[in-house]
DRENTORKOL-3810 file (N, C-alpha, C; in nm, 4 decimals):
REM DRENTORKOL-3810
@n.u->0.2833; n.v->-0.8259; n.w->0.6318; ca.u->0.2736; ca.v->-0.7891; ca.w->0.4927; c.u->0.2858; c.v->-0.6378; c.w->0.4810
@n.u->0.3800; n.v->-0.5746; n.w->0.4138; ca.u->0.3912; ca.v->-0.4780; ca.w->0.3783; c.u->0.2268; c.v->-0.3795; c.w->0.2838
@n.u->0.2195; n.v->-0.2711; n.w->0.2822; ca.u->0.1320; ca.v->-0.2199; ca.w->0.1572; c.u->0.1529; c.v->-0.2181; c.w->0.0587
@n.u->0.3061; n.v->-0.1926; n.w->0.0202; ca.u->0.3296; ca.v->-0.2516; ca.w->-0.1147; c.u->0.2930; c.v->-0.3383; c.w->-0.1852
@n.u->0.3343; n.v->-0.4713; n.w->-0.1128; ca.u->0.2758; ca.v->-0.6011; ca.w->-0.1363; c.u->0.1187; c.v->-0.6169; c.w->-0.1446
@n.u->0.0586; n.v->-0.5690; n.w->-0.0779; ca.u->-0.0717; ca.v->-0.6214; ca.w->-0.0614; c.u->-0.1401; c.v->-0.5250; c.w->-0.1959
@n.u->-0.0553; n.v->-0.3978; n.w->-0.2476; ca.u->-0.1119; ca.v->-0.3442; ca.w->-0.3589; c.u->-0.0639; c.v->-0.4205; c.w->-0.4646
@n.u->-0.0057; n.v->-0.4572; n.w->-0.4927; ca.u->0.1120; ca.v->-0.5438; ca.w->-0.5891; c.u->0.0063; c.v->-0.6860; c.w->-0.5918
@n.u->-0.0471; n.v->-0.7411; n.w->-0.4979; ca.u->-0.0936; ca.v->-0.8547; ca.w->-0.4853; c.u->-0.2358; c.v->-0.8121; c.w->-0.5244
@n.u->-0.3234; n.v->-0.7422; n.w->-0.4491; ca.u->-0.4777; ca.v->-0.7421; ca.w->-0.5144; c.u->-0.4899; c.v->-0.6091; c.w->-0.5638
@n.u->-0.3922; n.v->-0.5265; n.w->-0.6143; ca.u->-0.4723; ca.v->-0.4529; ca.w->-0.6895; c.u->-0.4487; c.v->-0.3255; c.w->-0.6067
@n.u->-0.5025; n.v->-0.2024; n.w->-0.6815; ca.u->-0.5060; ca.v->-0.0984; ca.w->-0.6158; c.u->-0.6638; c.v->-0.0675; c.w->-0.5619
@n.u->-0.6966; n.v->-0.0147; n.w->-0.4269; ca.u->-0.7691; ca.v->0.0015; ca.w->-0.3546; c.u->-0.9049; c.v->0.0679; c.w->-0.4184
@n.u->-1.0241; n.v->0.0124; n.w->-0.3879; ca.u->-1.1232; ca.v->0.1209; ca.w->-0.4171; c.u->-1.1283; c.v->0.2832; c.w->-0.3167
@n.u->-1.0850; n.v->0.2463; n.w->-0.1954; ca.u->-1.0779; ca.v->0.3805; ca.w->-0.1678; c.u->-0.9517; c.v->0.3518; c.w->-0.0582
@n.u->-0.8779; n.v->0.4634; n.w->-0.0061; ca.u->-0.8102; ca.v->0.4739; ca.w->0.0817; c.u->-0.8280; c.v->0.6068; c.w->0.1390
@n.u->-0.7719; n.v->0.5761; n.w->0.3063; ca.u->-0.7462; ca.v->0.6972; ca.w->0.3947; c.u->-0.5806; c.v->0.7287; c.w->0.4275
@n.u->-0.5565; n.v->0.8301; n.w->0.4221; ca.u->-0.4101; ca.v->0.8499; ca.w->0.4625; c.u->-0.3971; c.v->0.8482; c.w->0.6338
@n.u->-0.3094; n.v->0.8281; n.w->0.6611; ca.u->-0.2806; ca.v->0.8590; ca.w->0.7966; c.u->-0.2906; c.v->0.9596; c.w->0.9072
@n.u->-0.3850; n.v->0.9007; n.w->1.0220; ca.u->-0.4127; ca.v->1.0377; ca.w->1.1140; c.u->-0.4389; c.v->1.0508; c.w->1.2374
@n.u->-0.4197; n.v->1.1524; n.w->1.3370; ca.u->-0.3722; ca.v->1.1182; ca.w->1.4770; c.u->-0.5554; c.v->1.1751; c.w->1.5633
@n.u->-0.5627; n.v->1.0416; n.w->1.6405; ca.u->-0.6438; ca.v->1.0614; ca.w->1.7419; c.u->-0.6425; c.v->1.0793; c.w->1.8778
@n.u->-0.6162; n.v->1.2358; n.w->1.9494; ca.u->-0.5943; ca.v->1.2171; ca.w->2.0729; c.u->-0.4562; c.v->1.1375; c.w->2.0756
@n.u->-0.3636; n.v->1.1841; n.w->2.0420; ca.u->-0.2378; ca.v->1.2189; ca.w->1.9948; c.u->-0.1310; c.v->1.0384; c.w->1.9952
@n.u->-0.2465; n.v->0.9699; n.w->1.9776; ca.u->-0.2058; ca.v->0.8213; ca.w->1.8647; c.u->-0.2656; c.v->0.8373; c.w->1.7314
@n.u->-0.0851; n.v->0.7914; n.w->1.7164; ca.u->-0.1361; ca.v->0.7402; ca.w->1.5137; c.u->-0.1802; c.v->0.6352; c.w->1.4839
@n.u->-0.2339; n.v->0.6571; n.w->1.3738; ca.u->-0.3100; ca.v->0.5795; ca.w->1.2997; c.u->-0.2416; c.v->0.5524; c.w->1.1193
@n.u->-0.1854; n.v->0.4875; n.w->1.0758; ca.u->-0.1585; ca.v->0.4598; ca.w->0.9139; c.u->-0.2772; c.v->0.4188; c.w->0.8517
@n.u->-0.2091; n.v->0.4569; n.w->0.7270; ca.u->-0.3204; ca.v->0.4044; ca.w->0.6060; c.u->-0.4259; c.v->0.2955; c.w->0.6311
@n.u->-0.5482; n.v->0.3566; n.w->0.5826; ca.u->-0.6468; ca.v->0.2585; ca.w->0.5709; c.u->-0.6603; c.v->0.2041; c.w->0.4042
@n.u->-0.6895; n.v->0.0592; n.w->0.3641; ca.u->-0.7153; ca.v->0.0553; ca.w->0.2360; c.u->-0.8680; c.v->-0.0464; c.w->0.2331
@n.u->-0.9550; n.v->0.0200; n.w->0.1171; ca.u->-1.0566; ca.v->-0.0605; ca.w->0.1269; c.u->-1.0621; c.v->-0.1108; c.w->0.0077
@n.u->-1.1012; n.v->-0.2659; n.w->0.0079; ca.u->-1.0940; ca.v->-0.3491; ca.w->-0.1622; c.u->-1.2447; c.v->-0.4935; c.w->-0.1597
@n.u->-1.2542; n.v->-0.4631; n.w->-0.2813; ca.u->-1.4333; ca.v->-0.5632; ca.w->-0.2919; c.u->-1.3786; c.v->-0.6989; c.w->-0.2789
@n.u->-1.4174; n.v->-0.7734; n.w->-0.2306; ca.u->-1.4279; ca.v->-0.9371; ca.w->-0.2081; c.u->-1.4759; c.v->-0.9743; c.w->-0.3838
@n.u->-1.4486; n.v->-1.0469; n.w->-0.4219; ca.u->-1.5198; ca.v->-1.1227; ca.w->-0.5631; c.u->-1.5314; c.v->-1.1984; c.w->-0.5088
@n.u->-1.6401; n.v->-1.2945; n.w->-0.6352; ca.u->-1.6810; ca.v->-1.4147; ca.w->-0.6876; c.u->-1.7186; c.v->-1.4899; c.w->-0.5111
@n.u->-1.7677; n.v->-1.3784; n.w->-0.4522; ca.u->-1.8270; ca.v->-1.4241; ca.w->-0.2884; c.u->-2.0287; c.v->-1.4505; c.w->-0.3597
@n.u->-2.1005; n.v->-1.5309; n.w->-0.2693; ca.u->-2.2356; ca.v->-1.4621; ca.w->-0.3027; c.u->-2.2955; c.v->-1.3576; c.w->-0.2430
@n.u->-2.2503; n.v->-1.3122; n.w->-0.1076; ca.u->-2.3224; ca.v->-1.1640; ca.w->-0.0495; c.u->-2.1654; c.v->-1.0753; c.w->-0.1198
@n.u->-2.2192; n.v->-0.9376; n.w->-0.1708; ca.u->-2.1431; ca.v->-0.8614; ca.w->-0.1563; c.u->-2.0602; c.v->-0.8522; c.w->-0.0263
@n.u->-1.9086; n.v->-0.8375; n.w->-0.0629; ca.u->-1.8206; ca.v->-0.8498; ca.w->0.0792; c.u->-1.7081; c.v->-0.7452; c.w->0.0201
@n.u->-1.7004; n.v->-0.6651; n.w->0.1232; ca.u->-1.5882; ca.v->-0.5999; ca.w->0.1344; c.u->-1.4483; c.v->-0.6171; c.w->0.2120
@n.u->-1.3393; n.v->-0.6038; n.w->0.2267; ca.u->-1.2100; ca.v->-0.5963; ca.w->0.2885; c.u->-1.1815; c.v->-0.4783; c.w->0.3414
@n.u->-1.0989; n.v->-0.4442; n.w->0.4607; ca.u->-1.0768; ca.v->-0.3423; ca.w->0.4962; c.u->-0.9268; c.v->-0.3550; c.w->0.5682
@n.u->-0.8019; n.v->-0.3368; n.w->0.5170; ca.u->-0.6782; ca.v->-0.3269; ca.w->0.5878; c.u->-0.6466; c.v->-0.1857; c.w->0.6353
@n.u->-0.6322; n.v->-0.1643; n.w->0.7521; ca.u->-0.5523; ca.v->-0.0993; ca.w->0.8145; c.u->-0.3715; c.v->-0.1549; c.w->0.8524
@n.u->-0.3026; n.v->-0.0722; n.w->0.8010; ca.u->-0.1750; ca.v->-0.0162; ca.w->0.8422; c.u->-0.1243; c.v->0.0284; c.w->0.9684
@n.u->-0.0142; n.v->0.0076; n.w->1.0184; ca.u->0.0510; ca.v->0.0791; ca.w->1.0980; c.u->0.1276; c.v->0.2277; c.w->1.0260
@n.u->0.2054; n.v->0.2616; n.w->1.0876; ca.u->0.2721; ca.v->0.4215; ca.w->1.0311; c.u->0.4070; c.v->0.3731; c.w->0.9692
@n.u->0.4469; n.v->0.2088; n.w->0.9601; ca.u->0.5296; ca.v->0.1353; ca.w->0.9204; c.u->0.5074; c.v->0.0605; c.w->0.7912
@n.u->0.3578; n.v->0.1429; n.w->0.7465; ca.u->0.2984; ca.v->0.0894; ca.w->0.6221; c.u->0.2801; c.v->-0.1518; c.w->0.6571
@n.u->0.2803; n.v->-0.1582; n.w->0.7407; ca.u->0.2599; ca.v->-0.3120; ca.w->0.7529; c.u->0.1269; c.v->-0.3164; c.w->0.8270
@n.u->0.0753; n.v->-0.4323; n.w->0.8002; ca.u->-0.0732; ca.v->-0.4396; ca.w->0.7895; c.u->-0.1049; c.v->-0.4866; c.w->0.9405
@n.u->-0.1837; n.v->-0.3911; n.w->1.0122; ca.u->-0.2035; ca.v->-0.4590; ca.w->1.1452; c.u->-0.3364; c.v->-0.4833; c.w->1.1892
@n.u->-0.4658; n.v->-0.4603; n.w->1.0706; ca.u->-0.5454; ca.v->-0.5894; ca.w->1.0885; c.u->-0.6442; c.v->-0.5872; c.w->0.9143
@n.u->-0.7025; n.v->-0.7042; n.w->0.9409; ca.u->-0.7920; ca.v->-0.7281; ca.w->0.8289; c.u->-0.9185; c.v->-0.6981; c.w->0.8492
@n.u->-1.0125; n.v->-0.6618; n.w->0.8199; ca.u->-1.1653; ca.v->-0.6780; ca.w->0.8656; c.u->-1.2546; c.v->-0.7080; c.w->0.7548
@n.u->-1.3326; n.v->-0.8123; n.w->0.7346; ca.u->-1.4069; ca.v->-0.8578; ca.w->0.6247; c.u->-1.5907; c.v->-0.8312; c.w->0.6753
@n.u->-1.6793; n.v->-0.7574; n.w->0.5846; ca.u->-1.7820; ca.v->-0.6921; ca.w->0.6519; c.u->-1.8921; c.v->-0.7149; c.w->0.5490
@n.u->-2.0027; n.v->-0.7491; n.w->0.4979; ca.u->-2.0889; ca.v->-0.7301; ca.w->0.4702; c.u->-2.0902; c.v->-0.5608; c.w->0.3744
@n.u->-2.0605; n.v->-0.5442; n.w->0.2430; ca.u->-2.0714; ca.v->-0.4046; ca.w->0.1711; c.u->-2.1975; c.v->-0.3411; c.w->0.2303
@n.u->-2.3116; n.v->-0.4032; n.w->0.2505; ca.u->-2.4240; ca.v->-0.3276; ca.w->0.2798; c.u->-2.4040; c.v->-0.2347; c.w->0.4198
@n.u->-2.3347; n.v->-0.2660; n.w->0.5206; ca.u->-2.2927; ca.v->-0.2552; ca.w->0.6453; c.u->-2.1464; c.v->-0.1144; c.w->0.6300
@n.u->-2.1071; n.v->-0.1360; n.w->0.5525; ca.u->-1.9622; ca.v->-0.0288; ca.w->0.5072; c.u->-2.0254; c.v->0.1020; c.w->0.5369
@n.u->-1.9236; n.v->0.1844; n.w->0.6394; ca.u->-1.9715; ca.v->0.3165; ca.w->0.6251; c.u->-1.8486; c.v->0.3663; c.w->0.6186
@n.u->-1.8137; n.v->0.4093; n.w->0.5057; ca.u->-1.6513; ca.v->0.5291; ca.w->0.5069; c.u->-1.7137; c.v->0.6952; c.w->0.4767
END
């Protein structure tokens, strides 16, 4: 899935990170977006490649979120 798509599809992000190198690997966009109509608060967290395509999901407990 592209980022396009996934903005196009849920929306634009409550927060995002731009892209950035650790010990000289990259890293792409991070996007973070609220879970609804869940009963614990739940957050989403996609990370990007530098190809803007999504190379993982992580679903976390909001209370637990540290950006």
């Amino acid at each position: 899935m592209s980022r396009k798509w996934v903005n196009e599809t849920l929306g634009e992000p409550l927060r995002s990170a731009p892209p950035y190198t650790v010990m000289n690997k990259d890293y792409g966009w991070t996007d973070l977006y609220e879970v609804k109509d869940h009963d614990i608060p739940t957050s989403m967290q996609i990370n990007y490649d530098l190809e803007d395509r999504v190379r993982s999901v992580t679903f976390m407990p909001t209370s637990e979120l540290r950006w």
